[in-house]
C-alpha positions in Angstrom: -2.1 -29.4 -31.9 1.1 -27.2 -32.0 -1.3 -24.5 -31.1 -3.0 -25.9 -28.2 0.9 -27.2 -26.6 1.8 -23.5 -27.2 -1.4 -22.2 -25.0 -1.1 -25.0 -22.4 2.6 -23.9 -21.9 2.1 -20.1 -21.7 -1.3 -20.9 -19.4 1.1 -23.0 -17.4 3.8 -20.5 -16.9 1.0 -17.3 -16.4 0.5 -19.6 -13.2 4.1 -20.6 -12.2 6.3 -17.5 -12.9 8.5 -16.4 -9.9 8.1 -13.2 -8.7 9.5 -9.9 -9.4 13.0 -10.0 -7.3 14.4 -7.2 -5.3 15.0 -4.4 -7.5 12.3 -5.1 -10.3 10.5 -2.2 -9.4 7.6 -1.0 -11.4 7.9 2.7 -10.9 5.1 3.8 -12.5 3.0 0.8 -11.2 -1.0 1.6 -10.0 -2.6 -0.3 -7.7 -4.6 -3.3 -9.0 -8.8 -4.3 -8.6 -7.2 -7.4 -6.9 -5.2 -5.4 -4.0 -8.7 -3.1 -3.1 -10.7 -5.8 -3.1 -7.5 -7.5 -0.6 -8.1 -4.3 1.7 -11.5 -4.7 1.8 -11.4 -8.4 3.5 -9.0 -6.8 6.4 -12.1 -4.0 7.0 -14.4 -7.1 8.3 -11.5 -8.6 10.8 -10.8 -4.8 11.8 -14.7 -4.2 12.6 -15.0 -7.0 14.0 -12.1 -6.6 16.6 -13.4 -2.8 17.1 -17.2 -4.2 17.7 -15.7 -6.1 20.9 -13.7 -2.8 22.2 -17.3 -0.7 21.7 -18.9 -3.1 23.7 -15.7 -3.1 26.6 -14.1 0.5 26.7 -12.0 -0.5 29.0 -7.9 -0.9 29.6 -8.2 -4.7 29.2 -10.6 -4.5 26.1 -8.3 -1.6 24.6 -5.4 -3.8 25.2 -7.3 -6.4 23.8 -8.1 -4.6 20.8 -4.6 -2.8 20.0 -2.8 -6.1 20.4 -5.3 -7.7 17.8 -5.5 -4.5 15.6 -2.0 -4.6 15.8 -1.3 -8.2 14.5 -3.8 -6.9 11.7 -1.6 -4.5 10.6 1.2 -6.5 10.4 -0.5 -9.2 7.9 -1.3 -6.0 5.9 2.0 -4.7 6.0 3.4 -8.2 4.7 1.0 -8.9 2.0 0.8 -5.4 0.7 4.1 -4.9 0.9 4.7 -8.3 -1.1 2.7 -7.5 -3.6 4.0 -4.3 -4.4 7.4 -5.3 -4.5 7.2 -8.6 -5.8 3.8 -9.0 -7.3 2.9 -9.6 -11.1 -0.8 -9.2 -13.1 -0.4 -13.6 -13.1 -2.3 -16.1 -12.1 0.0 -17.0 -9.5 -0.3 -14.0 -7.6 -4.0 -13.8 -8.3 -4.0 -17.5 -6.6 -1.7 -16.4 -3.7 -3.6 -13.5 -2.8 -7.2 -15.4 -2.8 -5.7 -17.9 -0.5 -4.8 -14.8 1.8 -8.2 -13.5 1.4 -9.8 -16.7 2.4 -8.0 -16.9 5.9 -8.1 -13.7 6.5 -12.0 -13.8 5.8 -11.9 -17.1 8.5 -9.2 -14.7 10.8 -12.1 -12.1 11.3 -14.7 -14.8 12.7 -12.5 -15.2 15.7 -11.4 -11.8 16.1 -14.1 -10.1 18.2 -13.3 -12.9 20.6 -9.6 -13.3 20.1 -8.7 -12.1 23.4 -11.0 -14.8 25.6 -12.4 -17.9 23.6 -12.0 -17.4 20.1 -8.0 -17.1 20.8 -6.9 -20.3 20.0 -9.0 -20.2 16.6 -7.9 -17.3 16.4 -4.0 -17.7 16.9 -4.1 -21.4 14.5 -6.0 -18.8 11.4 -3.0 -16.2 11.7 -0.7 -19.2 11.9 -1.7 -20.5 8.8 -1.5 -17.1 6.9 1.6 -16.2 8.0 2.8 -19.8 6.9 1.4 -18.8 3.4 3.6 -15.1 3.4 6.7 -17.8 4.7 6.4 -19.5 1.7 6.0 -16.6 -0.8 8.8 -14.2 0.8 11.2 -17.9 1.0 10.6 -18.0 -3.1 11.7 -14.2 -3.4 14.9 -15.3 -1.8 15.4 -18.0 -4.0 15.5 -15.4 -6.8 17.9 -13.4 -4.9 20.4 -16.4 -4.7 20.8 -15.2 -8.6 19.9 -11.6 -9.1 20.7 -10.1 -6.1 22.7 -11.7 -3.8 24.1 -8.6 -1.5 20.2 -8.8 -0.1 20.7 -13.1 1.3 21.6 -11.7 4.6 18.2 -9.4 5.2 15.8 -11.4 3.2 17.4 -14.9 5.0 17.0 -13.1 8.3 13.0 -11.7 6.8 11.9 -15.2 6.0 13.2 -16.5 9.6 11.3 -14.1 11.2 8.5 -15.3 9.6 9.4 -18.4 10.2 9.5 -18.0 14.1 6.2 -16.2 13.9 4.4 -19.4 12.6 5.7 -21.2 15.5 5.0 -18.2 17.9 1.4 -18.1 16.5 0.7 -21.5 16.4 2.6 -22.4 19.8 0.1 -19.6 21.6 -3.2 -21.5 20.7 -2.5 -24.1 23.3 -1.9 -20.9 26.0 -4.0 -19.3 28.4 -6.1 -16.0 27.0 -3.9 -14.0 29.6 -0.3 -15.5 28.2 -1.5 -15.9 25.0 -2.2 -12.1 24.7 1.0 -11.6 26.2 2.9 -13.6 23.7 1.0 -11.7 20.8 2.0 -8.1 22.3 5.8 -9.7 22.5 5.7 -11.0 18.9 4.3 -7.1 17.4 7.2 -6.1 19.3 9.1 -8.5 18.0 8.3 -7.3 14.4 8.5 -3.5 15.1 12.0 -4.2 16.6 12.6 -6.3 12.6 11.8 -3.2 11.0 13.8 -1.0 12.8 16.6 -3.0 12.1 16.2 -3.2 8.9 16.0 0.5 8.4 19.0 1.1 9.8 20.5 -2.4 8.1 23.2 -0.6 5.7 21.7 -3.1 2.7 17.9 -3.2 4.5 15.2 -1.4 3.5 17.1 1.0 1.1 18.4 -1.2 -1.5 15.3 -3.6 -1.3 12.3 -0.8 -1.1 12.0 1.9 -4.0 9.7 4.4 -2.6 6.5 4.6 -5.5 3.3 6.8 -6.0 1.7 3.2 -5.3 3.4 2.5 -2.1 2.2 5.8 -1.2 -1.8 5.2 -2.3 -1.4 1.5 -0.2 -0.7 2.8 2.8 -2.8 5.6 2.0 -5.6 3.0 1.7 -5.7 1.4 4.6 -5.9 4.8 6.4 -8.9 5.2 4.5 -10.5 1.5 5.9 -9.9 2.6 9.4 -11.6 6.1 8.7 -14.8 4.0 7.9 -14.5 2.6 11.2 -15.4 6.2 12.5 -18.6 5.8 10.0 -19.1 2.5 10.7 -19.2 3.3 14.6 -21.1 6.1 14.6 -23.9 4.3 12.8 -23.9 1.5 15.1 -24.2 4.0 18.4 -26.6 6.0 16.3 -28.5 2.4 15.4 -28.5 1.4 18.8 -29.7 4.3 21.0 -32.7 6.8 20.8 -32.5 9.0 17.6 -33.6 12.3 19.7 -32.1 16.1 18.7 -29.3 15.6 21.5 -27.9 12.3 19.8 -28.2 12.6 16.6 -26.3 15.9 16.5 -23.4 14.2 18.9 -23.2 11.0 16.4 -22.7 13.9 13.6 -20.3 16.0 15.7 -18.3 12.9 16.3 -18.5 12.1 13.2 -16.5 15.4 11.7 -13.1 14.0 14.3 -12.8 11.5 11.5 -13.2 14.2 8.6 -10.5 16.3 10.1 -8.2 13.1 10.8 -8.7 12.5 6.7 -8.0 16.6 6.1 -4.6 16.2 8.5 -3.5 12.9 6.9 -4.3 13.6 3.5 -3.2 16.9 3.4 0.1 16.4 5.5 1.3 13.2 4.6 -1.3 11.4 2.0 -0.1 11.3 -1.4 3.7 12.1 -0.6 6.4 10.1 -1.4 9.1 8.9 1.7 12.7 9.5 1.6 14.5 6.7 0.3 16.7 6.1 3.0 16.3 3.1 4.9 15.7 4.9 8.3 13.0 7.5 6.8 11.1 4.2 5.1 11.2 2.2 8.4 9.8 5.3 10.3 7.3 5.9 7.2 5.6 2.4 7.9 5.8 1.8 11.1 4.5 5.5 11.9 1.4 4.6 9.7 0.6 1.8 12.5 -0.1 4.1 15.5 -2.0 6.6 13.1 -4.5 3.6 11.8 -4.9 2.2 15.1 -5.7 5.2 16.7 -8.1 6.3 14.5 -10.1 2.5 14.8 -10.0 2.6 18.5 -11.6 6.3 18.3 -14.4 4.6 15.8 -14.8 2.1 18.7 -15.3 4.8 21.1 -18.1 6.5 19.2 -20.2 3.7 20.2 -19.8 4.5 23.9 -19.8 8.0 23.3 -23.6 8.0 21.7 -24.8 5.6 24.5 -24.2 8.3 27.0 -25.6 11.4 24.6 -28.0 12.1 27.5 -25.1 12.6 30.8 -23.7 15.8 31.6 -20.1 14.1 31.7 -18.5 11.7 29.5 -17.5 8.6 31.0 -14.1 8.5 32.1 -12.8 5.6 30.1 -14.8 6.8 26.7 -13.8 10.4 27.4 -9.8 9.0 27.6 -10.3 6.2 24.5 -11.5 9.2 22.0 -8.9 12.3 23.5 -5.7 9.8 23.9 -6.4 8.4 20.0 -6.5 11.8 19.0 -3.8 12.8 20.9 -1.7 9.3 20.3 -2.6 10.1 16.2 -1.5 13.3 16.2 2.2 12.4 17.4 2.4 9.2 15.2 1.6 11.9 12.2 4.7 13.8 13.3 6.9 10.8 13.1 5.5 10.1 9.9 5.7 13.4 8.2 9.3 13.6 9.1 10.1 10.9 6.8 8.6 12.5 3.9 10.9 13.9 1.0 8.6 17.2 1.4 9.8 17.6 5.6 13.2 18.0 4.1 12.1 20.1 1.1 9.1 21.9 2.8 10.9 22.7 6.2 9.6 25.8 7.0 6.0 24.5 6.3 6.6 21.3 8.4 8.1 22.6 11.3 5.0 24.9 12.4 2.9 21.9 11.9 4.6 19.6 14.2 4.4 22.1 17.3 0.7 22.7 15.9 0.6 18.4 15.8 2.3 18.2 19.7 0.1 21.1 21.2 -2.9 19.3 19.4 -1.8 16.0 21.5 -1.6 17.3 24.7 -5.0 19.7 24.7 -6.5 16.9 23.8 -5.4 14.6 26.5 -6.3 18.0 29.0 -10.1 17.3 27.2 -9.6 13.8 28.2 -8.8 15.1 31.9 -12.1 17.4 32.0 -14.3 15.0 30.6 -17.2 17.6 29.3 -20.4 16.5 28.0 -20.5 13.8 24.5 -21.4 16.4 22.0 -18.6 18.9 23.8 -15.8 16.4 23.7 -16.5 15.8 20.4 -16.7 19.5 19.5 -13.6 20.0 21.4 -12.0 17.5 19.1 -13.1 18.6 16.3 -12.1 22.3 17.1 -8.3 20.4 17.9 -8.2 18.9 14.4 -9.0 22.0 12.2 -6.8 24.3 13.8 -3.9 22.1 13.3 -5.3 21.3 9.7 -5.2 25.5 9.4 -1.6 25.5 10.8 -0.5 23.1 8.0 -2.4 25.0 5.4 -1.5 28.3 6.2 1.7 26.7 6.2 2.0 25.2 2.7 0.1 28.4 1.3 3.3 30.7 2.2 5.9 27.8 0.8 3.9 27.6 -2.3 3.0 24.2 -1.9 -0.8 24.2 -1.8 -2.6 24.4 -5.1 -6.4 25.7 -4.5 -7.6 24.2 -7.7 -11.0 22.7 -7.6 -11.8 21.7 -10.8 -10.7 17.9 -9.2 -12.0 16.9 -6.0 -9.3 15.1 -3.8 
C-alpha cells in the first residue's frame, strides 16, 4: 500500500508541477517528439489559408491571407516560445500542448474561409486558444511572484496582452468580415508593437529569453513548414493543370525559388544563435515573420503561376505575388541576420550580403514590373536567389567561416 501512495503521489505531481520560471533555462535543451509533431498541426491551418489565396491572387485575398497567416504566426510564436522557456518532459505540458493541438487542428477548418463566412468560427477557435496560452503564461507569473520578481512588471503586462486578445478575438466574431479583418490586422499590430517593447524593455526580453541552439532549430522549423508550402503548391498547380513538357518544367523551375530560399536561410541565418540583447532577440523573432510569410504566399502563387504555363506573360497579380515575396523575404532576411551574434563577429562577410540581399529585392520587384513568361519569372527568380546565396558563400569562404565538409549532409 505504501508503494502504491508513493506512485499515485509522484503520478499526481508528473501532472501538476509548475513550470520552469524565468531563468530555468535548459541550455543544452533539444527539441522534443511532442513540439514537431506541435508544428506539424500549424502546416494544415497554414495550407489551408494558402489554398484560399491560390484560388484568389488578388490584393483582397493576399490581405486576406497575410492577416490570417499572420495571426498563425503569432500562436506559434506563443506556444513555442512557452514551451521552450517554460516547458518540462511532464504530463502537464504533454496535456497542455494536446489541448493546443486540438484547437488548432479545429482553427484550420475555418481558415480557408476566415476572411468571409468561416470568420466568426474562425475568430471564437483562436479565442479559445489564446485563452489556453492566458492561462499557462498567468501560472509562470505566479512562479515569478517568488523566484523572480524584477520580471512582474513585463510578464504582468505579457499576460494582459493576452488577456485583451481573448476579448479582441472573441469580440470580432460578432463583426462584419470587412471590420472583423480590420480588427485582426490591428490586433498583429498590436502584438508586433508588444514585442518591440519588450525588446527594448530594460528587464524585457533580455533577462527573460536566453538565446539556445533549440530556440534556434524552432524557429528554424517553422521556416522549414512554410518551405513545404512551395512543394505542397507546386503539386497542387502541377495536379490540377495539363502535365505537357511546358508545365511540368515551370512547376520544377518554380520549384528551385524554394530551394534557394532554404540555401539563403539556412546558410545565412539557420543554425546561428541571436545576440542576447533584448533589441537583437525582438528583431530576431519578429524578422522570422515576414521571411515565413513570404515564402507561404510565394507557395500560394505557384498555383496561379502553373495555371497560366501556356501565356506568353504572367499575369499581373501572380507575376507581383511571387517577385514582391521574394523581394519582401530577402529584406526581412537582412533584419534578421543583423541580430545574429555572427553579423557582429562575421562583419566583413555580412555586410556584402546585405547589399547582395537589397539588390536581390529590388531586381526582383523590376521582374515583377516586366512580367515575362511563367517558366522565365521563375528562372529569373531562381537566377536572383543563387547569386545572392554565392555572395554569402564567397563571403563566409574568405572570413573562414564555411566548412566544405560533406561527410554530413545539412
Amino acid at each position: 500500500m505504501a508503494a502504491t501512495g508513493r506512485a499515485l503521489r509522484l503520478f499526481k505531481t508528473w501532472f501538476w508541477r509548475p513550470p520552469r520560471p524565468h531563468g530555468d533555462t535548459i541550455i543544452d535543451r533539444r527539441v522534443s517528439p511532442l513540439e514537431l509533431l506541435y508544428d506539424l498541426v500549424y502546416v494544415a491551418v497554414i495550407s489551408q489559408a494558402g489554398r484560399n489565396l491560390a484560388q484568389h491572387v488578388s490584393l483582397i485575398g493576399l490581405t486576406d491571407f497575410a492577416v490570417v497567416f499572420s495571426l498563425t504566426w503569432i500562436a506559434w510564436t506563443n506556444g513555442s516560445l512557452y514551451l521552450e522557456l517554460h516547458g518540462r518532459s511532464d504530463g502537464r505540458t504533454r496535456a497542455s500542448v494536446f489541448v493546443q493541438m486540438g484547437i488548432i487542428a479545429i482553427l484550420a477548418v475555418f481558415a480557408g474561409d476566415a476572411g468571409n463566412g468561416g470568420g466568426s468560427a474562425f475568430a471564437t477557435t483562436y479565442a479559445a486558444f489564446l485563452a489556453v496560452m492566458t492561462w499557462l503564461w498567468y501560472t509562470v507569473r505566479r512562479q515569478d511572484v517568488i523566484q523572480r520578481p524584477e520580471l512582474l512588471g513585463d510578464t504582468g503586462r505579457y499576460v494582459v496582452a493576452m488577456a485583451v486578445s481573448v476579448a479582441v478575438m472573441a469580440a470580432s466574431a460578432f463583426l462584419t468580415a470587412e471590420t472583423r479583418l480590420l480588427a485582426w490586422a490591428v490586433l498583429v499590430a498590436g502584438w508586433i508593437v508588444v514585442l518591440v517593447l519588450m525588446g527594448r524593455s530594460r528587464i524585457g526580453l533580455s533577462r527573460g529569453m536566453t538565446p539556445t541552439d533549440s530556440l534556434v532549430e524552432r524557429f528554424g522549423t517553422f521556416t522549414i513548414i512554410v518551405l513545404g508550402e512551395v512543394v505542397f503548391g507546386v503539386v497542387n498547380g502541377l495536379s490540377s493543370t495539363d502535365h505537357d513538357i511546358m508545365t511540368i518544367s515551370t512547376g520544377m523551375i518554380a520549384l528551385v525559388v524554394g530551394f534557394g530560399f532554404w540555401w539563403i536561410y539556412f546558410d545565412v541565418v539557420g543554425g546561428r544563435l541571436p545576440k542576447s540583447d533584448g533589441r537583437a532577440l525582438a528583431n530576431w523573432i519578429l524578422g522570422h515573420h515576414p521571411v515565413a510569410l513570404s515564402i507561404a504566399a510565394a507557395g500560394a502563387g505557384m498555383v496561379s503561376l502553373l495555371e497560366h504555363a501556356h501565356d506568353a506573360s504572367t499575369p499581373a497579380a501572380t507575376a507581383w505575388l511571387l517577385t514582391a515575396a521574394v523581394a519582401v523575404g530577402l529584406l526581412a532576411l537582412i533584419l534578421t541576420s543583423r541580430a545574429l551574434v555572427d553579423a557582429s563577429r562575421l562583419a566583413a562577410a555580412y555586410r556584402p550580403i546585405e547589399i547582395a540581399m537589397a539588390g536581390g529585392a529590388v531586381v526582383s520587384v523590376v521582374i515583377g514590373l516586366v512580367r515575362p513568361a511563367p517558366w522565365l519569372l521563375a528562372l529569373l527568380l531562381v537566377v536572383v536567389l543563387a547569386l545572392v546565396w554565392a555572395v554569402a558563400i564567397r563571403g563566409f569562404l574568405l572570413a573562414g567561416a564555411w566548412a566544405m565538409d560533406q561527410t554530413q549532409p545539412s
